[in-house]
Structures are given as C-alpha cells and as structure tokens.
NUMAR-573261 format. One record per residue (C-alpha): y, z, x; residue in one letter; residue number from 1. Coordinates in Angstrom, 3 decimals, m for minus. Layout:
// NUMAR-573261
<atom <Y; Z; X>; A; NUM>;
...
// end
This chain:
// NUMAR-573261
<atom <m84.878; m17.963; m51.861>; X; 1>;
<atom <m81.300; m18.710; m53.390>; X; 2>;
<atom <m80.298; m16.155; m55.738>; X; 3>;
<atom <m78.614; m18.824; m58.154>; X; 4>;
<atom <m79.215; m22.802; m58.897>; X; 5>;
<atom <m75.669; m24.831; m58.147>; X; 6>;
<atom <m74.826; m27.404; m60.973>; X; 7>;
<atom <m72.720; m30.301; m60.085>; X; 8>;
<atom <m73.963; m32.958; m62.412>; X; 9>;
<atom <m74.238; m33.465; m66.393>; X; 10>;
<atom <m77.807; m35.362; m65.164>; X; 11>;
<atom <m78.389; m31.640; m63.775>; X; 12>;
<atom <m77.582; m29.838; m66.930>; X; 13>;
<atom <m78.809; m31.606; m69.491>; X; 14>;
<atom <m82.374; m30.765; m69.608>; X; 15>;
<atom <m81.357; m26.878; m68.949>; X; 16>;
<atom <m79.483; m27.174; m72.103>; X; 17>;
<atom <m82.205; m28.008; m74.187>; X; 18>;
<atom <m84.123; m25.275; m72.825>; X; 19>;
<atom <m81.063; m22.308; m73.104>; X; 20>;
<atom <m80.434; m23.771; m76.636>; X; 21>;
<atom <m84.339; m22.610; m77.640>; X; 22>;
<atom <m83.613; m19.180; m76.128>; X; 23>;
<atom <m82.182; m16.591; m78.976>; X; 24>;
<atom <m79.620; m15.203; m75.775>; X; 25>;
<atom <m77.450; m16.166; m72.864>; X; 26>;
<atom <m75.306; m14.409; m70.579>; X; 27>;
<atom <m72.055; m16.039; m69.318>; X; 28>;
<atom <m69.187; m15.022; m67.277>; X; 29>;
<atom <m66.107; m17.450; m66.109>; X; 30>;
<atom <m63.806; m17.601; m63.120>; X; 31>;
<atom <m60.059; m19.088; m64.054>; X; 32>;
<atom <m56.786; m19.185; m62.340>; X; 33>;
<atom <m53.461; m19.319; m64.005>; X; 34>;
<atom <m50.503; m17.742; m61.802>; X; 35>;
<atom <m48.393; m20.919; m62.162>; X; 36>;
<atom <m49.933; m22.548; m64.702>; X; 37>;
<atom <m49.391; m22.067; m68.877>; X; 38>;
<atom <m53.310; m23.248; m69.310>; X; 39>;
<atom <m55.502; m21.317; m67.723>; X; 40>;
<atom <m57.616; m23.378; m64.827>; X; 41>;
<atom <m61.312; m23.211; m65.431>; X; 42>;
<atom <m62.563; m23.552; m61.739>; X; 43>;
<atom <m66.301; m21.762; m62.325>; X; 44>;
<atom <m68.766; m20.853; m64.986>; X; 45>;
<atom <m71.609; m18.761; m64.437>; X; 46>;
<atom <m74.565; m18.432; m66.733>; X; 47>;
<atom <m77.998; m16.503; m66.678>; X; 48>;
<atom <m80.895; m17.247; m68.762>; X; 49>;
<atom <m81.968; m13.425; m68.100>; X; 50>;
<atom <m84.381; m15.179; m65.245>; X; 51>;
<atom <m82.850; m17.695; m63.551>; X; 52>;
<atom <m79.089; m17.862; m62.749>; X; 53>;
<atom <m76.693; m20.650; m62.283>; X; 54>;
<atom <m73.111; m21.456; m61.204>; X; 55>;
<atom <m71.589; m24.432; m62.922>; X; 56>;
<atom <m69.038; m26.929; m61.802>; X; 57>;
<atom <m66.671; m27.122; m64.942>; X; 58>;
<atom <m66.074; m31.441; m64.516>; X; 59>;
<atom <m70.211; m31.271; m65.218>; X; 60>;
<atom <m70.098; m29.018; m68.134>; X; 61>;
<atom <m67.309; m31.092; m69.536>; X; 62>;
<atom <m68.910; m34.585; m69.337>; X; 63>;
<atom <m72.393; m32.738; m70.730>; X; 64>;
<atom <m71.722; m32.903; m74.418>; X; 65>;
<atom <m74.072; m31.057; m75.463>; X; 66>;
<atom <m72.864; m27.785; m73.404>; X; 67>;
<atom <m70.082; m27.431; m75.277>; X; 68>;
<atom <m72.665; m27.766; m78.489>; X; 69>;
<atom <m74.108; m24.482; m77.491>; X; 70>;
<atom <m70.830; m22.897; m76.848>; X; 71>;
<atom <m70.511; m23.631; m80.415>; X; 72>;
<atom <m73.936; m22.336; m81.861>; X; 73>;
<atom <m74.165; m19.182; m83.639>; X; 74>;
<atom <m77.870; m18.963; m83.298>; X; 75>;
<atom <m77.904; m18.399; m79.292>; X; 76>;
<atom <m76.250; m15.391; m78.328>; X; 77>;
<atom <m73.719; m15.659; m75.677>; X; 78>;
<atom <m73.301; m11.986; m73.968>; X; 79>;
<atom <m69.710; m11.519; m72.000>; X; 80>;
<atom <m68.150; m8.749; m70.889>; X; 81>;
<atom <m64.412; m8.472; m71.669>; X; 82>;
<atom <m64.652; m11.643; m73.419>; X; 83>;
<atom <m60.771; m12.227; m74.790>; X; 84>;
<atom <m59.756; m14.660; m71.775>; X; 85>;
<atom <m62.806; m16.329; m71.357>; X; 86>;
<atom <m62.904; m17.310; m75.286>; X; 87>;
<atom <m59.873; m18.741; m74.383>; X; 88>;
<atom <m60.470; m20.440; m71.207>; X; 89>;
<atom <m63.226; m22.150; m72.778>; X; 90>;
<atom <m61.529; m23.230; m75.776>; X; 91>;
<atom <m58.577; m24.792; m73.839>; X; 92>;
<atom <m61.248; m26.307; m71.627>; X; 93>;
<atom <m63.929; m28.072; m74.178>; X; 94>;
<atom <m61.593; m27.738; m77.152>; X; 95>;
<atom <m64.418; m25.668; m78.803>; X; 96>;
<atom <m64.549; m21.909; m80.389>; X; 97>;
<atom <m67.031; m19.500; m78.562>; X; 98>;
<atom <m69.998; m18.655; m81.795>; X; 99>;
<atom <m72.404; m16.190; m81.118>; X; 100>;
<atom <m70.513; m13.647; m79.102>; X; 101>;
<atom <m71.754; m10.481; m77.951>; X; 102>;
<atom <m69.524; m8.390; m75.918>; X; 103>;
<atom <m70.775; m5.653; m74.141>; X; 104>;
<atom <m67.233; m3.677; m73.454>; X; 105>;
<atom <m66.769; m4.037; m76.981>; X; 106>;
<atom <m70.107; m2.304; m77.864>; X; 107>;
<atom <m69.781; m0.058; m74.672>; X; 108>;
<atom <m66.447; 1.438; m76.482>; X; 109>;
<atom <m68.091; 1.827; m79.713>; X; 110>;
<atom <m71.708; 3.271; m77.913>; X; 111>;
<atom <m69.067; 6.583; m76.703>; X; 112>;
<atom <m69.605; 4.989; m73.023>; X; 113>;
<atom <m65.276; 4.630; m72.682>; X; 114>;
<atom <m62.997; 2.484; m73.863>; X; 115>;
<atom <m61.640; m0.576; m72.092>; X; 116>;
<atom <m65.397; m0.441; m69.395>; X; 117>;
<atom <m65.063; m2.119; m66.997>; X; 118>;
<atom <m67.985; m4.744; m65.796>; X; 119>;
<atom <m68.552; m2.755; m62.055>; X; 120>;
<atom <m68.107; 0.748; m63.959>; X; 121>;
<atom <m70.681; m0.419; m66.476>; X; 122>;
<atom <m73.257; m2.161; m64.245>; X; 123>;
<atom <m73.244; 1.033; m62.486>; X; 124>;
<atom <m72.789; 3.459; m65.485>; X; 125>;
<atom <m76.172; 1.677; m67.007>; X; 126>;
<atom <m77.739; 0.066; m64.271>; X; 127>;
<atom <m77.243; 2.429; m61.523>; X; 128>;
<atom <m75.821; m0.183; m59.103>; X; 129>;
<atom <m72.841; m0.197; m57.473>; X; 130>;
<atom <m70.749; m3.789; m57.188>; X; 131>;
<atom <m68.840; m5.067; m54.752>; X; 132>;
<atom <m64.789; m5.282; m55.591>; X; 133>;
<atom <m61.701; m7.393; m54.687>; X; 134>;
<atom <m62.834; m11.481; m55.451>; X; 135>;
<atom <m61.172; m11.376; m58.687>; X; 136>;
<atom <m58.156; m12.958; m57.484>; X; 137>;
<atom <m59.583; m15.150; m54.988>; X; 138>;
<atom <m58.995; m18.847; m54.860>; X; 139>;
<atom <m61.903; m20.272; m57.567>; X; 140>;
<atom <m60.846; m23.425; m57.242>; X; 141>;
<atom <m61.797; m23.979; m53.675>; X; 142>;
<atom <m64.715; m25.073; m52.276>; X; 143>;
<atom <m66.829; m25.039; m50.516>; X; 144>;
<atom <m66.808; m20.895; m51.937>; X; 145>;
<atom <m67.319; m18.754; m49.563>; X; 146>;
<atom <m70.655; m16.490; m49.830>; X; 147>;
<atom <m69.038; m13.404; m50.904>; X; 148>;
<atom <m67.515; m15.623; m53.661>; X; 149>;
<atom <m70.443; m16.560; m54.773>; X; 150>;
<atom <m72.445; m13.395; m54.638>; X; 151>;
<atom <m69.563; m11.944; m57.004>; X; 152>;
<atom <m70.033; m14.793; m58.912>; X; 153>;
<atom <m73.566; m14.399; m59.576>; X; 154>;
<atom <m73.534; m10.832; m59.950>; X; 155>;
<atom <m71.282; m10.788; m62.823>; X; 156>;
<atom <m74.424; m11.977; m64.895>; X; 157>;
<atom <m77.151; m10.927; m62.795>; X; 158>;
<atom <m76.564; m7.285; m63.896>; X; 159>;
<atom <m75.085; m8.077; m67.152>; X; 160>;
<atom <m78.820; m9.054; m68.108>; X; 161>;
<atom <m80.027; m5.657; m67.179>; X; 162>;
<atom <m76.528; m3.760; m68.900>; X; 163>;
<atom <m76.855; m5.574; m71.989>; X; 164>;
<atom <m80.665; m4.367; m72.662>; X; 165>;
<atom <m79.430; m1.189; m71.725>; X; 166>;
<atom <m76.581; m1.188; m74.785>; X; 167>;
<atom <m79.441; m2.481; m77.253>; X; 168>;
<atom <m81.667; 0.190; m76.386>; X; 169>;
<atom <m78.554; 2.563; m76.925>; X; 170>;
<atom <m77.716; 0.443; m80.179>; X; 171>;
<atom <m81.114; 0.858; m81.539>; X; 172>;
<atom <m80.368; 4.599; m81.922>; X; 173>;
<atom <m77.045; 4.228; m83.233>; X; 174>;
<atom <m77.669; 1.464; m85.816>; X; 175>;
<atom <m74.435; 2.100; m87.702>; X; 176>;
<atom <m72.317; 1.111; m85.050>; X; 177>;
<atom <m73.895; m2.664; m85.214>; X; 178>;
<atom <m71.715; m3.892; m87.708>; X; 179>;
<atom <m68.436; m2.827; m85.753>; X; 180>;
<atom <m69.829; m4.304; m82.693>; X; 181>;
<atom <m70.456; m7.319; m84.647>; X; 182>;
<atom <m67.168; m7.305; m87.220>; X; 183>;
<atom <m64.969; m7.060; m83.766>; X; 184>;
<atom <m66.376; m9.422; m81.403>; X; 185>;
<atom <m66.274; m12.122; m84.503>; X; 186>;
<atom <m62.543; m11.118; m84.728>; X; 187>;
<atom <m62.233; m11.939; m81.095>; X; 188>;
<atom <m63.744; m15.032; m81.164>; X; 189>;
<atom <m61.464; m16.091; m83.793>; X; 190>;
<atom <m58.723; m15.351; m82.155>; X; 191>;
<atom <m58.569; m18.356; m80.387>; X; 192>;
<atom <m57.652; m20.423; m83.433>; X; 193>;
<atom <m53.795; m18.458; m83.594>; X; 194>;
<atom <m53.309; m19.155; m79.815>; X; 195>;
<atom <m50.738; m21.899; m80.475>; X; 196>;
<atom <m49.552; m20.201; m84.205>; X; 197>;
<atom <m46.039; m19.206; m82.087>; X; 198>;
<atom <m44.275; m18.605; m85.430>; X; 199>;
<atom <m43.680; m15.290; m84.714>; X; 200>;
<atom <m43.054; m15.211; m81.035>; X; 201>;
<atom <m39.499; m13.745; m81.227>; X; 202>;
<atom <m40.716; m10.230; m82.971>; X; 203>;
<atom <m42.153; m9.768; m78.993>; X; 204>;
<atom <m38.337; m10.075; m77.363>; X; 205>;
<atom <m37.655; m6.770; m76.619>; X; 206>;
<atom <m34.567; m5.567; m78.468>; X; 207>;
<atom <m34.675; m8.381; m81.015>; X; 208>;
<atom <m33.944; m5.659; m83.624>; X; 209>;
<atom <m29.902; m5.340; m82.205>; X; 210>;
<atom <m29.427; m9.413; m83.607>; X; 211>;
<atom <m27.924; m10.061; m86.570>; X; 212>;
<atom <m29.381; m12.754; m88.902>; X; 213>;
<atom <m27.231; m15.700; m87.263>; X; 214>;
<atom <m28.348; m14.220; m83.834>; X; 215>;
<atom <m32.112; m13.953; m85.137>; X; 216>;
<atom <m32.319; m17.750; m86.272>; X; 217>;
<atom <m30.848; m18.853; m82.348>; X; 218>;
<atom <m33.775; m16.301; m81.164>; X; 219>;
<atom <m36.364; m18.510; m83.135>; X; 220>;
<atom <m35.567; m21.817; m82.118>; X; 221>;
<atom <m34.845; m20.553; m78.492>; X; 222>;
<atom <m38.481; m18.944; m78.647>; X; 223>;
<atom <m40.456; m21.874; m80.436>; X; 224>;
<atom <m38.475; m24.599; m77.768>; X; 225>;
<atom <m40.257; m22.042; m75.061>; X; 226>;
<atom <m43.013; m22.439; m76.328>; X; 227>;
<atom <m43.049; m25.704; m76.469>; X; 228>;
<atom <m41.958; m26.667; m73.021>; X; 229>;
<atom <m44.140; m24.287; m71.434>; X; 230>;
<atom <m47.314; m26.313; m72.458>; X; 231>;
<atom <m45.692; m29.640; m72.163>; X; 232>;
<atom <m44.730; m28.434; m68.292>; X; 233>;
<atom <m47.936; m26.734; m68.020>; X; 234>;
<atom <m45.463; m23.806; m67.091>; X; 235>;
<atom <m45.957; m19.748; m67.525>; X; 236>;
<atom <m43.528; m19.272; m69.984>; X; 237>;
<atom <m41.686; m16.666; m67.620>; X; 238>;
<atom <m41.299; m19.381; m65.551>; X; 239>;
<atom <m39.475; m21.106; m68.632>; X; 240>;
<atom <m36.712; m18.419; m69.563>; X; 241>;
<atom <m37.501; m15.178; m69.302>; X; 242>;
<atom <m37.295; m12.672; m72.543>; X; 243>;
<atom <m34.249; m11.135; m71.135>; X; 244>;
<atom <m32.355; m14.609; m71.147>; X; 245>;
<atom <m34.119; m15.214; m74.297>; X; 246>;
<atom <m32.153; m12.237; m75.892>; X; 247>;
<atom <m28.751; m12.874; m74.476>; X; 248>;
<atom <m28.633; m16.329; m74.844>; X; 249>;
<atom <m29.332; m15.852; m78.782>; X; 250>;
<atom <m27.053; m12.811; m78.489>; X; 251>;
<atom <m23.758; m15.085; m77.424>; X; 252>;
<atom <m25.152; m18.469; m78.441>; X; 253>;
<atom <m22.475; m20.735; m76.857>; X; 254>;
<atom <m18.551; m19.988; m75.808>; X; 255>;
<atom <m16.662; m22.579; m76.215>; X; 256>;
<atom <m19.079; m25.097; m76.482>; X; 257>;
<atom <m20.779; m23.840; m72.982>; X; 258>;
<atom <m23.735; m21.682; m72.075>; X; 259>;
<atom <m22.866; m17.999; m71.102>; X; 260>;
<atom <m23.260; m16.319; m67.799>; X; 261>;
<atom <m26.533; m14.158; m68.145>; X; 262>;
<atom <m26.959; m12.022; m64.813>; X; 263>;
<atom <m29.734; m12.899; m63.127>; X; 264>;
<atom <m30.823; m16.335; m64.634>; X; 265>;
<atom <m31.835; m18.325; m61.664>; X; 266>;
<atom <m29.588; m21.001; m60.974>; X; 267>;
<atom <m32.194; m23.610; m60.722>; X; 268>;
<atom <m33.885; m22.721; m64.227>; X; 269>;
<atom <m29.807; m23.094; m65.318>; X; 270>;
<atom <m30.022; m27.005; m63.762>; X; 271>;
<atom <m33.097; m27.614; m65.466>; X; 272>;
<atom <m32.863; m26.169; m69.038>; X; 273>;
<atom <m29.306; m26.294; m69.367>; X; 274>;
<atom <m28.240; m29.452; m71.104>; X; 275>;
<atom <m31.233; m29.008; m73.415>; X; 276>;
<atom <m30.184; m25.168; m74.347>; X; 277>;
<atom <m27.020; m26.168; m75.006>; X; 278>;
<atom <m27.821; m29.229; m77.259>; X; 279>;
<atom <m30.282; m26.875; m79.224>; X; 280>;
<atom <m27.686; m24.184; m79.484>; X; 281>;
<atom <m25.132; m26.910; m80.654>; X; 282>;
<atom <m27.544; m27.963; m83.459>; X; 283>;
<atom <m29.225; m24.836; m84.885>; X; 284>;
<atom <m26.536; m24.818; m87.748>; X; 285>;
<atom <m28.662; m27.712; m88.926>; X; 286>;
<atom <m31.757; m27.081; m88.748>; X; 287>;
<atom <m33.224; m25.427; m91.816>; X; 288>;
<atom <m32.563; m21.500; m91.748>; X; 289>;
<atom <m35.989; m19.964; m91.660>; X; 290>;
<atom <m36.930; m17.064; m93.407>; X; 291>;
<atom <m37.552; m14.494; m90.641>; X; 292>;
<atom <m39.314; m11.013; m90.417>; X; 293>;
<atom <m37.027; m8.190; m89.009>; X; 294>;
<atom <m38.168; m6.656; m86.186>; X; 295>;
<atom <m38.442; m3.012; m86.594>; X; 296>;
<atom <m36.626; m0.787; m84.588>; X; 297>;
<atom <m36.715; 2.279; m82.330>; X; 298>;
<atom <m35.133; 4.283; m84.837>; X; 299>;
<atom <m37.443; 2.986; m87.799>; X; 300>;
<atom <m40.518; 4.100; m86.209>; X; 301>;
<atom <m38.615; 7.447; m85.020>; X; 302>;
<atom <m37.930; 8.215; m89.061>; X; 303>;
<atom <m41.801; 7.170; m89.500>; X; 304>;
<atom <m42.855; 9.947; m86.562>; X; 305>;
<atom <m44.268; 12.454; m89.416>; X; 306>;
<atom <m45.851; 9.901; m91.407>; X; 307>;
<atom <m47.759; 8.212; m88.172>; X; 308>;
<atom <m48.778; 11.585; m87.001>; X; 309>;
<atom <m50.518; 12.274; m90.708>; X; 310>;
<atom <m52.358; 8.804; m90.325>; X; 311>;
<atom <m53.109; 9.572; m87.109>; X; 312>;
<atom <m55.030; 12.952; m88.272>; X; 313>;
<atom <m56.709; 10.992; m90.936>; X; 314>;
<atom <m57.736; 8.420; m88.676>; X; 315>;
<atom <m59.497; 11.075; m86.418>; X; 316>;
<atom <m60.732; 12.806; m89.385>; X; 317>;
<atom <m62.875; 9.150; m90.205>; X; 318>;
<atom <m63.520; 8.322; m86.564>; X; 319>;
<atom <m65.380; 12.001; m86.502>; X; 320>;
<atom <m67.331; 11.178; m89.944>; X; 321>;
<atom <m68.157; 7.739; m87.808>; X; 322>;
<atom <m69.264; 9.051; m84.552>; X; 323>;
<atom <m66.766; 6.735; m83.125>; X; 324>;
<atom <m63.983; 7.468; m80.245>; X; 325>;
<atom <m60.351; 8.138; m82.427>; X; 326>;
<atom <m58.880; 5.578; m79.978>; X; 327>;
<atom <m62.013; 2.957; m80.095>; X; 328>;
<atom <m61.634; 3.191; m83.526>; X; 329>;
<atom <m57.793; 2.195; m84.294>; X; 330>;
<atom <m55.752; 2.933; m81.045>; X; 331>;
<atom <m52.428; 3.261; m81.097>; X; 332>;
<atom <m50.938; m0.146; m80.830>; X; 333>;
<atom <m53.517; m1.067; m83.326>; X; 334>;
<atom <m51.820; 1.312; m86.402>; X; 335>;
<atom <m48.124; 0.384; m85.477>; X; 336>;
<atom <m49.177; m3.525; m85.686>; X; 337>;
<atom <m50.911; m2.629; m89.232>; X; 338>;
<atom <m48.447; m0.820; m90.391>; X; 339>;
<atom <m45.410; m3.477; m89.309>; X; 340>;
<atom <m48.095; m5.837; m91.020>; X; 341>;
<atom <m48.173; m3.651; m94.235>; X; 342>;
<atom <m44.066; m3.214; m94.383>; X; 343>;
<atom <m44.021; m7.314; m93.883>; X; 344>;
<atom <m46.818; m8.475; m96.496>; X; 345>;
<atom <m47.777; m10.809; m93.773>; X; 346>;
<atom <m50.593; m13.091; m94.093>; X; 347>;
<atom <m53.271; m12.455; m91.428>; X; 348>;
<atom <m54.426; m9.095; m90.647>; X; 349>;
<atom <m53.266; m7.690; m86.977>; X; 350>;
<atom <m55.399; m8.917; m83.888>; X; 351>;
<atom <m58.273; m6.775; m83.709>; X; 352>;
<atom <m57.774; m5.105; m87.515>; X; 353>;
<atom <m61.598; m5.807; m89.109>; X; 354>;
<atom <m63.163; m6.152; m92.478>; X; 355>;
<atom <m64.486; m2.503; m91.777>; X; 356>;
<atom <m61.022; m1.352; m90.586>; X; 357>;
<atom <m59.584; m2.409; m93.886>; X; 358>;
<atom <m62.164; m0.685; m95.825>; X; 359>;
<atom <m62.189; 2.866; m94.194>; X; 360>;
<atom <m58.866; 2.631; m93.064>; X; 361>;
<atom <m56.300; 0.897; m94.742>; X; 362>;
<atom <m56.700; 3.579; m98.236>; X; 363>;
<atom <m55.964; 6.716; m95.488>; X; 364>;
<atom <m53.082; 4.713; m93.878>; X; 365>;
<atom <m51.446; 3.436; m96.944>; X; 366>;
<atom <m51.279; 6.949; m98.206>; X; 367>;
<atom <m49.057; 8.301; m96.180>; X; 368>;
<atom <m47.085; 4.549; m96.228>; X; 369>;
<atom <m45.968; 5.362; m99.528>; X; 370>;
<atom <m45.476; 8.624; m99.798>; X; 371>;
// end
C-alpha cells in the first residue's frame, strides 16, 4: 500500500477540500526552488490530514479555488515546521496570507526543546525516529521524483502529525507559554504583507553609515531600482548589483558624467545595467529628496555596549520569571532591531517583536534607553 495519495487534478482535490476544511487541523510542508530565481518556485506541496497523506502538484492546487480558501481560514489549523519561507512561497504562489498557523519550531523554542529545531532533530527528539538527510536541495521541479524524493517528501508530515501531539501534550503543562506560541506565529504569518515594503532596503548595505546625506539619497534610489528590476527580471537581487556595488556606486555617483570603475563588477552586469545606472544617477537631483533614517554605526552601538549589556541582564532576569530560554525570548538581533526601532520612532514594530514583547519588555529596555 502507497504511503501517500498523488494529486494532479483540481477534479482530484476538490472533494478532499471539503473534507480537510471540516477538520479543526492540517499539517503541511512545501518543496520550492529559488537559486536563480527572485520568486521562489513552488514545485511540491505536501499535506497530511493526520491519516492519510498526500503530495500535491502546485498547477492543481492553483486552478482549485477553494484550496487557496483554506490556506486562508483561521478556523483549520495549518501545522508547519519552520514556517517563514513557506508563508511566503505560498503567498507569492496563490496571492493569499497563510491563517491559522501553528509552528512547531516556534513552540519547540518556547517548550525549552532548543532554539532554531530543526524538523529531523525534532521528529527524532519527540518521536524517537531518525530521518533520512540530504533531498533538501534536490531538483523539486522534476518529475517523474525519484522514490527517495518522495519518501522525504512524505515524511516531512508523516512525523510532523506524531511531533505536533507531542508539543500539545508538552503545551498542556506549560499553559503560559500558549500565548507566545500563538502571538509569534501570527507575527510570522503577517509578515508576508511587508515582503515588497522595500522602503528601507538601503539601512541593510553594509557600511551605509560612511555616506553622507547626498550619498544616502543615490543609495535609495539605487536600492529601490534593485528592487524593482529584480522582480520584473525574476532575478536574485545579487544577481542584479551586488551590495558592494550598491555602496560604491552611491559612494562616487558619476565622474564626469560616466559610471566609476568598481573592482570586481562583472563586466556583463556593467553591459546590462549600465545605461540605466547612469540615467538614474543623472536624474536623482530631481527626484524628490526623501527623508531617510541614518543607519547606525559601529561606533554608535560600541558607545551603547554598557547600556545593551544592562538590557541584556534585565531581559534574562524576565526570561527566568517566564520559564523561557534568554535567547528564545529576545535574541540578540532581536534587541538591536528594537532598539534602532526605538532611536527611529519608526512605524511597525521589528520582525518578530510581539504584543507580549512590548508589554514585558519594552518598560526594561527603554530604561536603560534613556538613562
């Protein structure tokens, strides 16, 4: 007997729809590719109704309406594990924002079981199995698959079933931690909604802090045209300009009316980018001047050492009260962004900063911000 059902038709799916949306939980795994490509490539999805499993040709999925209804409903609970690139793998693919999401490295971190699980290291934390490795990266979009693709395939949910009662059981003894578990993977699946918000794309140029204001404004316009043309070429953005040519082409803007050498820009990006970079660089002295953040520097956050290192012993002092991990509760990365976000006034909260994070948090943190 097959270990999975194969869908290749929306005539196939449709009656399994109305039966998963009538269940109160679903678990679902992807496989993508994207290693010359700026949109990911949705070549697989896998689903398990916690009896029956089934791989999923995307093409059906998409001409099934109604699928991408239940990616959308809030009532059936969609378990993932690592979820981040797969919220946005679907959303690029049915143009729809993951509801419902329950993921179980997120709850693993806040359960004590580690940060950052893995799926293999928590199928066999939890379930006592041991996975086979290296299909990751294999070609998805193939076909036929080969059987040790699809035996991967199907064990990413098969054993997610048995891992995710596992965490509940674990949950039902820590009840406190629910509300994290929930705040955080709502946060995630919202973060789909920013993924084309690139308004603030040049703060992640390395060095951006050396430009001066003229400089900065070149580095905005050079970032947001990136951004632009990588989706329109369906392009990694790498592939585009890279952040080092980013930099120095804001850095020396045009001599003479002419691009300047940058060691190592590849002569054939040069051929193809080159008339445009030089007619935006000829006309960013009228285009309106945009009020920009400045990018903190080494030295800023060197001055703020003492001050981090007090937050950081408050921070441990709530994750203890909490009976969460120090780093599971606000790692590293996670206080510099809030701070930068306090010293800004930006809008929107850092990625991954929660309504809970703001209330036990934010009073500790802004103590020692003003002091």
């Amino acid at each position: 007997m097959s270990r999975f059902t194969w869908i290749t038709t929306p005539e196939q799916l449709s009656p399994l729809i109305a039966k998963w949306r009538q269940l109160s939980c679903l678990y679902l795994d992807t496989e993508f590719q994207r290693e010359r490509t700026f949109y990911p490539q949705l070549a697989l999805i896998q689903l398990s109704d916690g009896e029956q499993h089934y791989l999923i040709e995307p093409q059906a999925a998409r001409a099934e309406l109604s699928f991408s209804e239940l990616l959308a409903d809030p009532q059936v609970r969609k378990v993932f594990h690592s979820a981040s690139e797969d919220c946005e793998v679907l959303f690029r693919y049915f143009n729809v924002v993951l509801r419902g999401l329950f993921d179980t490295q997120i709850a693993a971190a806040y359960l004590g079981l580690g940060p950052s699980m893995g799926y293999a290291a928590m199928v066999e934390s939890l379930c006592g199995v041991r996975l086979a490795k290296g299909w990751s990266r294999s070609d998805w979009l193939q076909r036929p698959l080969s059987d040790e693709q699809l035996n991967y395939a199907v064990d990413d949910v098969e054993y997610l079933v048995g891992a995710y009662q596992q965490i509940q059981a674990l949950i039902a003894k820590a009840p406190e931690k629910q509300t994290w578990i929930t705040q955080e993977c709502q946060e995630l699946e919202s973060r789909v909604e920013a993924l084309d918000d690139y308004s603030l794309a040049y703060l992640d140029v390395k060095n951006a802090w050396r430009l001066n204001a003229e400089q900065l404004q070149r580095l905005y316009y050079l970032c947001r045209w990136r951004e632009v043309e990588a989706r329109q070429s369906d392009r990694p953005k790498t592939f585009v300009l890279k952040n080092d040519e980013l930099f120095e082409l804001a850095r020396q803007g045009l001599t003479n009316g002419r691009l300047p050498f940058i060691e190592g820009w590849h002569p054939a990006s040069r051929r193809r980018y080159g008339d445009t970079l030089q007619a935006l660089l000829s006309n960013i002295s009228e285009q309106p001047e945009v009020d920009l953040l400045a990018p903190l520097s080494p030295k800023y956050w060197q001055s703020m050492t003492q001050s981090m290192q007090l937050m950081r012993r408050d921070i441990d002092k709530v994750a203890a009260e909490l009976k969460i991990e120090p780093e599971v509760l606000c790692s590293k990365k996670l206080l510099r962004r809030y701070v930068a976000y306090l010293l800004d006034n930006r809008r929107e909260f850092p990625r991954g900063w929660t309504k809970l994070h703001e209330q036990f948090l934010s009073p500790v943190i802004k103590s020692h911000l003003n002091t």
